[in-house]
N, CA and C of each residue as an Amber inpcrd file, in Angstrom:
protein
   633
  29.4060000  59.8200000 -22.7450000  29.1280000  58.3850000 -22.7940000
  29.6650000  57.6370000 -21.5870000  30.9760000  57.9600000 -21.0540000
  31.4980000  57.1280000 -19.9870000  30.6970000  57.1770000 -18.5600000
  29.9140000  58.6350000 -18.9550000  29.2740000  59.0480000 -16.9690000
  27.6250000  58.2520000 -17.4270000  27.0120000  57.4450000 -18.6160000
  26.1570000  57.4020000 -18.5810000  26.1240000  55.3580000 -18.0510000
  27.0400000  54.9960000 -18.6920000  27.5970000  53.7750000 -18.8500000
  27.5110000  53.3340000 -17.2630000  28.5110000  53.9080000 -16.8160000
  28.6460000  54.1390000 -15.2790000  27.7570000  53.5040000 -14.3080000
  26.7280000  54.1540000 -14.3900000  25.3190000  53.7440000 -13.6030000
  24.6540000  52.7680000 -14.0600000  24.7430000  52.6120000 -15.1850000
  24.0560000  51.2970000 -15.6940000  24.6200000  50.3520000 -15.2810000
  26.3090000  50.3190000 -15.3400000  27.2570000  49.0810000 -14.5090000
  26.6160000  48.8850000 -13.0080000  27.1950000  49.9670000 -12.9420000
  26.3250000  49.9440000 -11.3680000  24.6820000  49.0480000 -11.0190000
  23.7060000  49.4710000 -11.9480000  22.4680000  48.7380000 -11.4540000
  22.6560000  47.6670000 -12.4170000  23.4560000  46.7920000 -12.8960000
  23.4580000  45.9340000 -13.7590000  24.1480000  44.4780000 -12.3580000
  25.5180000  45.5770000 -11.6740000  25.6190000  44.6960000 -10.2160000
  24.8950000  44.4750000  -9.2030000  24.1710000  45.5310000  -9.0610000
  22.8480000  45.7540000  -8.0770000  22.1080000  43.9020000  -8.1700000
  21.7000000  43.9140000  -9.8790000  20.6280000  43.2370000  -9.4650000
  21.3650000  41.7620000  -9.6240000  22.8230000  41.7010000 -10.4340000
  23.0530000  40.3010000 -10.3420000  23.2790000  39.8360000  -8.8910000
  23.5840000  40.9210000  -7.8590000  24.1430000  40.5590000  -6.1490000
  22.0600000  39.8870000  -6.0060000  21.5870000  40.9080000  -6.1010000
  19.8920000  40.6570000  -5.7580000  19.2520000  39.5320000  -5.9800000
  20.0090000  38.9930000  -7.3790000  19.3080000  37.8110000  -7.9070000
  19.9530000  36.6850000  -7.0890000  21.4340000  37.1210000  -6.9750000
  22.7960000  35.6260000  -6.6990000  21.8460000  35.4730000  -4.7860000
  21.4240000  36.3810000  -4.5500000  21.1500000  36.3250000  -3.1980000
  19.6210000  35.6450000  -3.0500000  18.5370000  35.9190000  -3.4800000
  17.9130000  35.6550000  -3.7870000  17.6480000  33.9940000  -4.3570000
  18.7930000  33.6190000  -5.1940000  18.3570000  32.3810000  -5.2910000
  18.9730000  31.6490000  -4.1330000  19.7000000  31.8220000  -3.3220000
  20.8010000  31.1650000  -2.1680000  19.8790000  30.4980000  -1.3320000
  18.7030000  31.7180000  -0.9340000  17.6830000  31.9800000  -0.2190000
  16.8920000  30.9260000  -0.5880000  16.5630000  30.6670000  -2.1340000
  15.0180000  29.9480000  -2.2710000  15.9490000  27.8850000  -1.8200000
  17.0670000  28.3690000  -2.5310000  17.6810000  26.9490000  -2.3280000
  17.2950000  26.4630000  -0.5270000  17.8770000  27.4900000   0.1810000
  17.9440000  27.2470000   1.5290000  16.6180000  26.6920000   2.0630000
  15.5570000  27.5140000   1.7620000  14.2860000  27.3440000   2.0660000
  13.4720000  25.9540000   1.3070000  14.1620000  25.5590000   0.3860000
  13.9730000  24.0050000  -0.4370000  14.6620000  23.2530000   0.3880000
  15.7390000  23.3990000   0.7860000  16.3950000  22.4510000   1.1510000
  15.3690000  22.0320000   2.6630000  15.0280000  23.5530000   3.5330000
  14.5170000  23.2970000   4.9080000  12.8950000  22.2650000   4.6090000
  12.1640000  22.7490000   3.9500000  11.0270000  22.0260000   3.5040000
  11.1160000  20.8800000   3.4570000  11.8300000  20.4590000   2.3800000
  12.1660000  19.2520000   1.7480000  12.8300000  18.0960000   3.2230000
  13.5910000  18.8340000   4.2420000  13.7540000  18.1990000   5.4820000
  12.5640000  17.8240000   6.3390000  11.2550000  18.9680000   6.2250000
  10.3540000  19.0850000   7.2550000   9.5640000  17.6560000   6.5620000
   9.2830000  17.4280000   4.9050000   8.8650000  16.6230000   4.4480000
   9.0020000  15.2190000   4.9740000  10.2470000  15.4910000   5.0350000
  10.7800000  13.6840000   5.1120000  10.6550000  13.3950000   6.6210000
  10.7290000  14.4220000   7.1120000  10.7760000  14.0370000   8.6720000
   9.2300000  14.0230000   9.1960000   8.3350000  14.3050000   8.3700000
   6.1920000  14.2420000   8.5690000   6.7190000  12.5130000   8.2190000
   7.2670000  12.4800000   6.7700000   6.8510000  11.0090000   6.1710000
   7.0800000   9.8540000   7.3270000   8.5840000  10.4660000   7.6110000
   8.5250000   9.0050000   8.8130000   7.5020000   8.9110000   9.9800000
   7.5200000  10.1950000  10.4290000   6.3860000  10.0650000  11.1710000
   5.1360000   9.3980000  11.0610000   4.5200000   9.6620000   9.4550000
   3.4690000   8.8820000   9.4360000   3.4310000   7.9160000   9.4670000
   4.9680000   7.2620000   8.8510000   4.9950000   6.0590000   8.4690000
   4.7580000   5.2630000   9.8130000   6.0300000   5.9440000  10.9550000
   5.4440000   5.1570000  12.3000000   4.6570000   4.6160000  12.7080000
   3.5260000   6.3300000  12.5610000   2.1200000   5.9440000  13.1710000
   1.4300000   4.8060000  12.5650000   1.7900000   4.8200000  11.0890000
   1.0430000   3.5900000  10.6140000   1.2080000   2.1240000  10.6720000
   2.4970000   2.2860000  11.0350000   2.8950000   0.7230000  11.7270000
   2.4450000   0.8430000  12.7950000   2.3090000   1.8030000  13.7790000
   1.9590000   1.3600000  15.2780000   0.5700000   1.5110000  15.5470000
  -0.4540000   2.1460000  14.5230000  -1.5510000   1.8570000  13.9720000
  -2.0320000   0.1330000  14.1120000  -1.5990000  -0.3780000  13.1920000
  -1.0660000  -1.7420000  12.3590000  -1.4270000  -2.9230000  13.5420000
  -0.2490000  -2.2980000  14.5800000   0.1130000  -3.3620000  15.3840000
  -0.9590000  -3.0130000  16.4210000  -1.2600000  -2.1610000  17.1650000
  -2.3800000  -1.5210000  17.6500000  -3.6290000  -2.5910000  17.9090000
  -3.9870000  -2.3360000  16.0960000  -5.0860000  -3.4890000  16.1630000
  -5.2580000  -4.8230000  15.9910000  -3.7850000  -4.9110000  15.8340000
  -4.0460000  -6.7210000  15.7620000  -3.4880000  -6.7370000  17.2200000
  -3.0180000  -6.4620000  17.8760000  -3.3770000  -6.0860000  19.7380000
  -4.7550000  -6.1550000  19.8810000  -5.2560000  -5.3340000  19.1830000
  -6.6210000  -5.1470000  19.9340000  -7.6870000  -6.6940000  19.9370000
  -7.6670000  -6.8710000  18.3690000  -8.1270000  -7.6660000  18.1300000
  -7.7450000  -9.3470000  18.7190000  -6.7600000  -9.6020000  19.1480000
  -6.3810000 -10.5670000  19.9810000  -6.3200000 -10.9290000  21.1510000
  -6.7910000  -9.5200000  21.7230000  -6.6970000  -9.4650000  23.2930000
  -8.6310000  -9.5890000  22.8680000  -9.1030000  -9.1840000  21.6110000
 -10.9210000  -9.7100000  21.9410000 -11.4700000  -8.0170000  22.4470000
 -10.5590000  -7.0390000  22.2070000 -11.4200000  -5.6660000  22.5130000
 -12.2420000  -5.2990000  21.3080000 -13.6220000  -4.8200000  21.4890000
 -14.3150000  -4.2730000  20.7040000 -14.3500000  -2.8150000  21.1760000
 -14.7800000  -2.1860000  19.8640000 -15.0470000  -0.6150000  20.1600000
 -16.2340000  -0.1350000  19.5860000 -16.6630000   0.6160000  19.5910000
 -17.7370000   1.2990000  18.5660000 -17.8970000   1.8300000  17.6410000
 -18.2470000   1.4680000  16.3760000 -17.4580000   2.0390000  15.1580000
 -18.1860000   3.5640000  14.9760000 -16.8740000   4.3040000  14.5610000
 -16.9970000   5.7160000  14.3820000 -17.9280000   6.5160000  13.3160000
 -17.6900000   5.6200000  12.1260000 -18.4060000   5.6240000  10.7700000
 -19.9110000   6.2470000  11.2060000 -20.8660000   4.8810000  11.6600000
 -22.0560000   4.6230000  11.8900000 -22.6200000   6.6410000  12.4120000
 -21.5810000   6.7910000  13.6820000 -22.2690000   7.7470000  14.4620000
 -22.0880000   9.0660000  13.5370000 -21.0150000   9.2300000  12.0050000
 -21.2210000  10.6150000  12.0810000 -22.6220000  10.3340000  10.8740000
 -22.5850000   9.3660000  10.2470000 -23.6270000   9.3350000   9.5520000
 -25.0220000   9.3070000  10.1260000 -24.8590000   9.4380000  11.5330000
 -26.3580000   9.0810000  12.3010000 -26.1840000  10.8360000  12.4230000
 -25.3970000  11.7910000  12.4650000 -25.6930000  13.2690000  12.4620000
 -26.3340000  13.5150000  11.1230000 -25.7000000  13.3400000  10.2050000
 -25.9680000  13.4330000   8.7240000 -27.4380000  13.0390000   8.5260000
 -28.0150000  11.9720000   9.0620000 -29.4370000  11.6200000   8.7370000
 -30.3480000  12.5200000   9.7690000 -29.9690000  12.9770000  10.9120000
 -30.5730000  13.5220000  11.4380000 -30.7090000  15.6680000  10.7060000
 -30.5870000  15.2820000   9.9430000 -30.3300000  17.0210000   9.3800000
 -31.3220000  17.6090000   8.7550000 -31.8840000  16.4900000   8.0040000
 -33.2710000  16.3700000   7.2120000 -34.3370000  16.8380000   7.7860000
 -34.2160000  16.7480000   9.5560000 -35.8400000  16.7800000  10.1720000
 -36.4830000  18.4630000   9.5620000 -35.6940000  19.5600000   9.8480000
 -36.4080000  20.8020000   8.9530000 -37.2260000  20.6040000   7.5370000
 -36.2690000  19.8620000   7.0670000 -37.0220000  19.4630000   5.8860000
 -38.6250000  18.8400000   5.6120000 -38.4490000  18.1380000   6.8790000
 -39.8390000  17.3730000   6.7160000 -40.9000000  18.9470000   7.2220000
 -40.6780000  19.6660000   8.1590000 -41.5080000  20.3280000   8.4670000
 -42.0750000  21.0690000   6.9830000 -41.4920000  21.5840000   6.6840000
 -41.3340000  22.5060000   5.0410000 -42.3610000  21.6380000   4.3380000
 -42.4900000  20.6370000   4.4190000 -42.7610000  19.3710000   3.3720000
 -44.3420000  19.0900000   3.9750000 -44.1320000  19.0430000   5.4480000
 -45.6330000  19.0080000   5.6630000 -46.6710000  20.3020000   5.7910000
 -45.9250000  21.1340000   5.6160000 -46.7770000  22.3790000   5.0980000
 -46.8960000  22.8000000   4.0900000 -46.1660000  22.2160000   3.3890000
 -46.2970000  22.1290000   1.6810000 -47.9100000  21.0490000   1.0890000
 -48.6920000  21.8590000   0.1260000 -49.9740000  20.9330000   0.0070000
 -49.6200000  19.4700000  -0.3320000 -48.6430000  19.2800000  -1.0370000
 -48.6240000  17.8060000  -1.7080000 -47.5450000  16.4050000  -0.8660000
 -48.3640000  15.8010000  -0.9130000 -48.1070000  14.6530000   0.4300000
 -47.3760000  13.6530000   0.0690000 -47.1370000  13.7280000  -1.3350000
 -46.1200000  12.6600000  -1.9500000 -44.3630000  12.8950000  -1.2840000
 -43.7230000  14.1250000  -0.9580000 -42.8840000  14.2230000  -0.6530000
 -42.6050000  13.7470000   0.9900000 -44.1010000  13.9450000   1.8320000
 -43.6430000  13.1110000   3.1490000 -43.4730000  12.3380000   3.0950000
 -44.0750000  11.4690000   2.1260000 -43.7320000   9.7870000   1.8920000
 -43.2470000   9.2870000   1.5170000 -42.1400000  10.0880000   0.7450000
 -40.3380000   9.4850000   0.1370000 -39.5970000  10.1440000   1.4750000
 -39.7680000  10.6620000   1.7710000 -38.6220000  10.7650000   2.4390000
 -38.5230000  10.0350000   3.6950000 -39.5490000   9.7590000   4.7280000
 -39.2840000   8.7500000   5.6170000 -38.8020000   7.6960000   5.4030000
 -39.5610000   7.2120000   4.2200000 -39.3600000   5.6920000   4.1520000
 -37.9600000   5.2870000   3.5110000 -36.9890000   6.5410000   2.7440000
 -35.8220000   6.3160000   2.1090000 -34.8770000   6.0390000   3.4930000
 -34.8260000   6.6080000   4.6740000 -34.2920000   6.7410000   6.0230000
 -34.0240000   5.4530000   6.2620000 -35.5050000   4.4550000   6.7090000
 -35.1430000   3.2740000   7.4860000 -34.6680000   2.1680000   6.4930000
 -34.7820000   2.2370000   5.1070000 -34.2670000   1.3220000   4.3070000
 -32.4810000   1.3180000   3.9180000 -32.4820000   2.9210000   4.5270000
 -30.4100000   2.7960000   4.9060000 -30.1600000   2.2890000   6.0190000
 -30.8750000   2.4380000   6.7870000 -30.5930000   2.0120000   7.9490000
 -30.8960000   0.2280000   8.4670000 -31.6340000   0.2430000   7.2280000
 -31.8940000  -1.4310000   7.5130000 -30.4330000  -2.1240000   6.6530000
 -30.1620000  -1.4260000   5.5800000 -29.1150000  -2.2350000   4.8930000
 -27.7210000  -1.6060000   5.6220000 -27.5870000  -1.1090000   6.2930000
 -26.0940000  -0.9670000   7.2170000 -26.2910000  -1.9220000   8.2600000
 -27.4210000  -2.0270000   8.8590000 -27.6610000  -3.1860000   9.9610000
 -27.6330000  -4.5580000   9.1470000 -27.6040000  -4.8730000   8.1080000
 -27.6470000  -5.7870000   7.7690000 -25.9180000  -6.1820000   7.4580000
 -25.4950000  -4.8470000   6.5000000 -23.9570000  -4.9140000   6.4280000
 -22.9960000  -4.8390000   7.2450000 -23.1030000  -4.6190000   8.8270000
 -23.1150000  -5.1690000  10.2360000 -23.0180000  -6.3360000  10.7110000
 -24.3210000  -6.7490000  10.4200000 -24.3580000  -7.9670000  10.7700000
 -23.4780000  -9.1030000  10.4160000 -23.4970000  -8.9680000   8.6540000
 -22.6960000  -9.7600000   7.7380000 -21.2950000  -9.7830000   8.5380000
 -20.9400000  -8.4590000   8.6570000 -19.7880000  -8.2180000   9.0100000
 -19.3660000  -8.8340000  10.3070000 -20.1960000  -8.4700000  11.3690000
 -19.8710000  -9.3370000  12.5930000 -20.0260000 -11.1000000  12.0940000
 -20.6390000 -11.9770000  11.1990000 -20.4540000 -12.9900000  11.4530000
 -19.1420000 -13.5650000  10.6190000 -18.8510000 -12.7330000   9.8860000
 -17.4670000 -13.5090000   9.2110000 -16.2840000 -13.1410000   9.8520000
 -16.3010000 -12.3040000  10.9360000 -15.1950000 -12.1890000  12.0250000
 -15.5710000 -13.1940000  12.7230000 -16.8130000 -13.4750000  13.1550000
 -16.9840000 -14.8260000  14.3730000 -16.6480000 -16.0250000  13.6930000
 -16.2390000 -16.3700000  12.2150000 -15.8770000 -17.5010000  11.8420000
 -14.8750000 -17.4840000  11.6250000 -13.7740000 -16.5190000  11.8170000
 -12.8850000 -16.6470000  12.0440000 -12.3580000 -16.9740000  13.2660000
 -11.3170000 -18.2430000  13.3450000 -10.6050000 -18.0650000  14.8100000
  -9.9560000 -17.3190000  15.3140000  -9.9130000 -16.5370000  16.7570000
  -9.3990000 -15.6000000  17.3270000  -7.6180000 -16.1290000  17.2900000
  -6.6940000 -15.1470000  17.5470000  -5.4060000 -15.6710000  17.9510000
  -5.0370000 -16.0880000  18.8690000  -5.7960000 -16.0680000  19.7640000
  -5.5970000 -16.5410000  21.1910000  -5.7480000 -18.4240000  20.6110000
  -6.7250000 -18.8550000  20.1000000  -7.3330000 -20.2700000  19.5490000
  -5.7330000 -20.5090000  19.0100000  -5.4280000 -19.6840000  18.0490000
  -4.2220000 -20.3120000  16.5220000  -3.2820000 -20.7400000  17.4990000
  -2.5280000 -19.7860000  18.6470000  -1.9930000 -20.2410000  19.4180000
  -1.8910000 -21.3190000  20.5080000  -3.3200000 -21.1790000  21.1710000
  -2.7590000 -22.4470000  21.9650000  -2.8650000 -23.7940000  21.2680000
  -3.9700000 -23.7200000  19.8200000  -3.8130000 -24.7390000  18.8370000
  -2.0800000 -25.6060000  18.4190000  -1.5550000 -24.2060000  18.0490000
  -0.4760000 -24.2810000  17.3290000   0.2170000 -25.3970000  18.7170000
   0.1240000 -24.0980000  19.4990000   1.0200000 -25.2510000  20.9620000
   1.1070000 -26.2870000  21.1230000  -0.3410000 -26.5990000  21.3350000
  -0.2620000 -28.3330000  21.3580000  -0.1080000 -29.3340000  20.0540000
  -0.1460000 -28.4740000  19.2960000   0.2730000 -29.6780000  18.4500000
   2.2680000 -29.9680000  18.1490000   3.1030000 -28.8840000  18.9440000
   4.1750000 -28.8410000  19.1230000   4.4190000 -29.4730000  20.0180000
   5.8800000 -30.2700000  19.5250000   6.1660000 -31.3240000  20.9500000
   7.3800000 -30.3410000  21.8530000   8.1060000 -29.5540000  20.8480000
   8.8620000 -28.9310000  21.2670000   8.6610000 -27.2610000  21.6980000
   9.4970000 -26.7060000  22.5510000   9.2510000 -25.1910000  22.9860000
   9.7520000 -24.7350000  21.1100000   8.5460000 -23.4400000  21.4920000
   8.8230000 -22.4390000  19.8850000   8.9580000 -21.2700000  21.0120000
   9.4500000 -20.5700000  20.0220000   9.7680000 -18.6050000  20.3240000
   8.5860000 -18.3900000  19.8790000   8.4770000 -16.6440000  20.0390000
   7.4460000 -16.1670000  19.6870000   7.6220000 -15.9450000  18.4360000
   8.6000000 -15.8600000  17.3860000   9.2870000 -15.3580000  16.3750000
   8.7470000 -16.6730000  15.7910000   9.1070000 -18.0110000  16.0000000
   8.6170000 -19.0860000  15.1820000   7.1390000 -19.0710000  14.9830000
   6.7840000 -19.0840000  15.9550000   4.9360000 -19.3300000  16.3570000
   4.1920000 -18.2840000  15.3760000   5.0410000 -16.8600000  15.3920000
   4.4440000 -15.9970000  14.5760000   4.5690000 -16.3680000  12.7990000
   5.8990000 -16.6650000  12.7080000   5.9920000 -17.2600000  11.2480000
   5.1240000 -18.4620000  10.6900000   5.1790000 -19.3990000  11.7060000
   4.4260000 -20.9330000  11.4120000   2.4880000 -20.0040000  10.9510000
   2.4810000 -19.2150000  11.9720000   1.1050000 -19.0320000  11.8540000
   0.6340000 -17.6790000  10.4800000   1.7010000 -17.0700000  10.1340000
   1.5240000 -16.5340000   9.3090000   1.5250000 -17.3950000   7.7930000
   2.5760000 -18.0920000   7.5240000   2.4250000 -19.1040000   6.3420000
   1.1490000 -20.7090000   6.6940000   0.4200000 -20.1950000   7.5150000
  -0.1640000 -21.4170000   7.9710000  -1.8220000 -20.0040000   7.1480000
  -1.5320000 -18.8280000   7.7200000  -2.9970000 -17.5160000   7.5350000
  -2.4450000 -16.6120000   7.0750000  -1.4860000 -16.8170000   5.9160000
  -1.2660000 -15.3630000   5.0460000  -2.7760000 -14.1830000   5.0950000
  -3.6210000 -14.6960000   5.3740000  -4.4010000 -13.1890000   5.2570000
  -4.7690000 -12.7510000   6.2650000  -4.1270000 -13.3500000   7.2840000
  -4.2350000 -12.1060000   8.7260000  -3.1320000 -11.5150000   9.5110000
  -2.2210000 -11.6980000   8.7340000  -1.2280000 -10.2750000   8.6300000
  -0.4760000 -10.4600000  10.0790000   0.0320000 -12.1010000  10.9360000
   0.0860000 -11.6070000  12.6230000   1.6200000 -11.2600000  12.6860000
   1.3090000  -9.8700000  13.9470000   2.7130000  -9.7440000  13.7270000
   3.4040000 -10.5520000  14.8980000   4.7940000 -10.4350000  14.6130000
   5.5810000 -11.1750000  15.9480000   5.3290000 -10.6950000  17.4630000
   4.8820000  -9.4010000  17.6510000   4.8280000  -8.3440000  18.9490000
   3.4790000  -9.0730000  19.5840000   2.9010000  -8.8300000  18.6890000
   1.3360000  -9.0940000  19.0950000   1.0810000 -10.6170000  19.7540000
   1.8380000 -11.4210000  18.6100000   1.9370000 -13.1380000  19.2260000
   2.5530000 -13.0020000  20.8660000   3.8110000 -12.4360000  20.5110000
   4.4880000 -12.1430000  22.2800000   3.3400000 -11.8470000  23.5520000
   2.7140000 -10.6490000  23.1800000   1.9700000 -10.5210000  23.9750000
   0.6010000 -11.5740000  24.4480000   0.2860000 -12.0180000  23.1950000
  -0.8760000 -12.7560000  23.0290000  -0.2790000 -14.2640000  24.5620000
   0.8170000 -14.3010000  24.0940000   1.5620000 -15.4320000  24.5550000
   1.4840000 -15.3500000  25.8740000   2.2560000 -13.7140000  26.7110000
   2.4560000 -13.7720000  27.8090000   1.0880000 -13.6470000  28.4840000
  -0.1600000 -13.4440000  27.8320000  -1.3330000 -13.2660000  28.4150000
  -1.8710000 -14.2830000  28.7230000  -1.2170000 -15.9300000  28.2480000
  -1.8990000 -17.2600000  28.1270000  -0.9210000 -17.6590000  28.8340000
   0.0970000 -16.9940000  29.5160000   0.9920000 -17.8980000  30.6610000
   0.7390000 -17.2370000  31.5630000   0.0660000 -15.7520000  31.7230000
  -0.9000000 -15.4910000  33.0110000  -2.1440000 -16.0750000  33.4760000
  -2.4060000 -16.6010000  32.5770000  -4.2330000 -17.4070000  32.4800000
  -3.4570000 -18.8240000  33.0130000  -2.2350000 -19.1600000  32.8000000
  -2.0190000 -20.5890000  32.9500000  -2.7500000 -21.0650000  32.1650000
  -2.5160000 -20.7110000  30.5010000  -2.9170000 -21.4250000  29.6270000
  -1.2810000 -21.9800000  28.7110000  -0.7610000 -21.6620000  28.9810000
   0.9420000 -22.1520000  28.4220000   2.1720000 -21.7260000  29.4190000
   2.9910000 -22.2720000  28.8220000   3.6000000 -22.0150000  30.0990000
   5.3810000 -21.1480000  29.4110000   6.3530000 -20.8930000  30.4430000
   7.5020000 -20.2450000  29.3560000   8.8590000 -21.0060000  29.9390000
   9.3930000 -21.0010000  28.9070000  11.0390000 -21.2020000  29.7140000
  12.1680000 -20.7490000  28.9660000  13.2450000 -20.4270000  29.4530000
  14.2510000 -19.3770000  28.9140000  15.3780000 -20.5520000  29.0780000
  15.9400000 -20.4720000  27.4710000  17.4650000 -20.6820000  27.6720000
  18.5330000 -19.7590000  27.1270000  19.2440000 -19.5210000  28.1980000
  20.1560000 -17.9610000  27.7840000  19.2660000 -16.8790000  27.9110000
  19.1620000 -16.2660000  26.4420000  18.4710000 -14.9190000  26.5640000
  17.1840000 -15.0310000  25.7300000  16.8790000 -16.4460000  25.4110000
  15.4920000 -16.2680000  24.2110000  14.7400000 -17.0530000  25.6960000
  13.4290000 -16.7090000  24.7360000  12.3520000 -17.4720000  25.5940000
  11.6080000 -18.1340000  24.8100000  10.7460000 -19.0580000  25.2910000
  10.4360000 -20.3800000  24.5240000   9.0570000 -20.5090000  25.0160000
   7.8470000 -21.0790000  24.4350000   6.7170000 -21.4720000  24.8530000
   6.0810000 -22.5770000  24.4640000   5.3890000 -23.4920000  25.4370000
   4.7830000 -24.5610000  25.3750000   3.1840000 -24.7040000  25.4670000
   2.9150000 -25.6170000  25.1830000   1.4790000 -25.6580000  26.1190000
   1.7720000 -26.0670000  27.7360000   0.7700000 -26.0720000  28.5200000
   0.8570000 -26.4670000  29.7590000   0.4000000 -28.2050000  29.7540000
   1.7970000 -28.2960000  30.8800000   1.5820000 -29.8660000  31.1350000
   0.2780000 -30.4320000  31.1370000  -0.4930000 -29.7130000  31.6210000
  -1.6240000 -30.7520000  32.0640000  -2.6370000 -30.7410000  31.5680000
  -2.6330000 -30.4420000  30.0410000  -3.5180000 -31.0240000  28.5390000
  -3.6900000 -32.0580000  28.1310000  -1.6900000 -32.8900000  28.6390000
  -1.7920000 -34.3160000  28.0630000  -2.4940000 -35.1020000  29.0870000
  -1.8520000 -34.9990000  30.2700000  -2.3970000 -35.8170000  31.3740000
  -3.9890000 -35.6900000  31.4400000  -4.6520000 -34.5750000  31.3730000
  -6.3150000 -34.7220000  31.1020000  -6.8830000 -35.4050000  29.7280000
  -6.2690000 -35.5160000  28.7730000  -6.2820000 -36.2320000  27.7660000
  -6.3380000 -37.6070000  27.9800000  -5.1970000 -38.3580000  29.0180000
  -5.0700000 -39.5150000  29.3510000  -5.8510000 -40.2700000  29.8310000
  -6.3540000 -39.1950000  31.0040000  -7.1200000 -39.5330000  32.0930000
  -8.6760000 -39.7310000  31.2410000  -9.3670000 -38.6620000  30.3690000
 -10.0700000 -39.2420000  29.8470000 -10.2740000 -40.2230000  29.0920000
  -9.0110000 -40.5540000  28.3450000  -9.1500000 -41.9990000  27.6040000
  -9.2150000 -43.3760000  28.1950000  -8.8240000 -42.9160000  29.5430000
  -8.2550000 -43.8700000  30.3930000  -9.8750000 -44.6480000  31.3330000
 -10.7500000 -43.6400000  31.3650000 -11.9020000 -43.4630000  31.6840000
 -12.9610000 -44.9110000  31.3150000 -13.1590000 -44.9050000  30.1220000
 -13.4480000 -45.7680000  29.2920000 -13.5370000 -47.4270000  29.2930000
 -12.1830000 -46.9400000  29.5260000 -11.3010000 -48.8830000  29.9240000
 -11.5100000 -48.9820000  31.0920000 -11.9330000 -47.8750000  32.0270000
 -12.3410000 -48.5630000  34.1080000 -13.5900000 -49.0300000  33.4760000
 -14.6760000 -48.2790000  32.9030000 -16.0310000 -48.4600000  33.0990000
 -16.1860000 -49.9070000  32.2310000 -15.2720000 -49.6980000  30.7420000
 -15.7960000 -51.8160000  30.6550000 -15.4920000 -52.7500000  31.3990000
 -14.3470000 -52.2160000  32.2630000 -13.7750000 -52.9640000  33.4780000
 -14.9360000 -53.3430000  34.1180000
């Protein structure tokens, strides 16, 4: 009994070392994953803020692009043409005549849902407008940080961020459409002087000619 016992002790340690090792392992490999996880998430998260900001850049600076959508679905409609051949060598003629005509009636209602689409962006004002709006109706210099807040609780549904206003800003004191001035380390923006004075001058206009 003692020499049989023996070996069984023996593979009874075998497998608790096998198992104790074994799980050390799966922990380790949870733990590494579970790092690779979190470190994708921020990543995406980045991209999706700098996504974010991206296009309300884009959209303020007035860049258009070509939407991506449209073109893979223009492969997709083009796939069918075999089909039609099949169809016109087939005796019955009812099938050439659904299927063309189903084609241009998608294609008429995406051009239409296009269209829609381009005009309720054109009734919206661009940010370049909110801003130099906002400007002049300020007597005093704002930051870009104010201008962005005033205009966000002024258009909760267009999302502007502070970066984008900055830029929007320094692009309208290259145009000499506003102008900047720094005290200390912030910077401040106005409209440009000579909105009011053309303002004047036209009102002023008026009163020569009943003269």
């Amino acid at each position: 009994m003692p020499e049989t016992t023996a070996p069984a002790t023996e593979l009874a340690s075998q497998y608790i070392t096998q198992v104790t090792g074994d799980l050390e392992s799966n922990l380790k490999e949870q733990e590494r994953i579970s790092a690779e996880i979190a470190s994708l998430q921020e990543q995406l998260a980045a991209l999706q803020h700098d996504h974010s900001v991206l296009v309300s850049m884009q959209q303020a600076l007035g860049i258009t692009t070509a939407p991506t959508k449209p073109a893979k679905e223009s492969k997709t409609a083009a796939v069918p043409s075999p089909r039609r051949k099949k169809a016109a060598a087939s005796p019955g003629g009812k099938q050439k005549e659904g299927k063309p005509t189903a084609a241009p009636g998608r294609r008429a209602a995406r051009k239409s849902a296009v269209k829609t689409a381009g005009a309720v962006k054109a009734a919206q004002p661009t940010l370049v407008e909110l801003i130099r709006l906002h400007l002049a109706e300020q007597k005093e210099p704002r930051s870009a940080a104010e201008i962005s807040t005033a205009l966000n609780q002024a258009h909760p549904d267009r999302d502007i961020a502070a970066k984008v206003v900055r830029v929007t800003l320094e692009g309208l004191v290259a145009k000499s459409q506003a102008e900047r001035t720094k005290q200390g380390r912030s910077v401040f923006y106005t409209a440009p002087a000579s909105q009011p004075t053309a303002a004047a001058d036209a009102e002023a206009e008026p009163e020569d000619a009943d003269r």
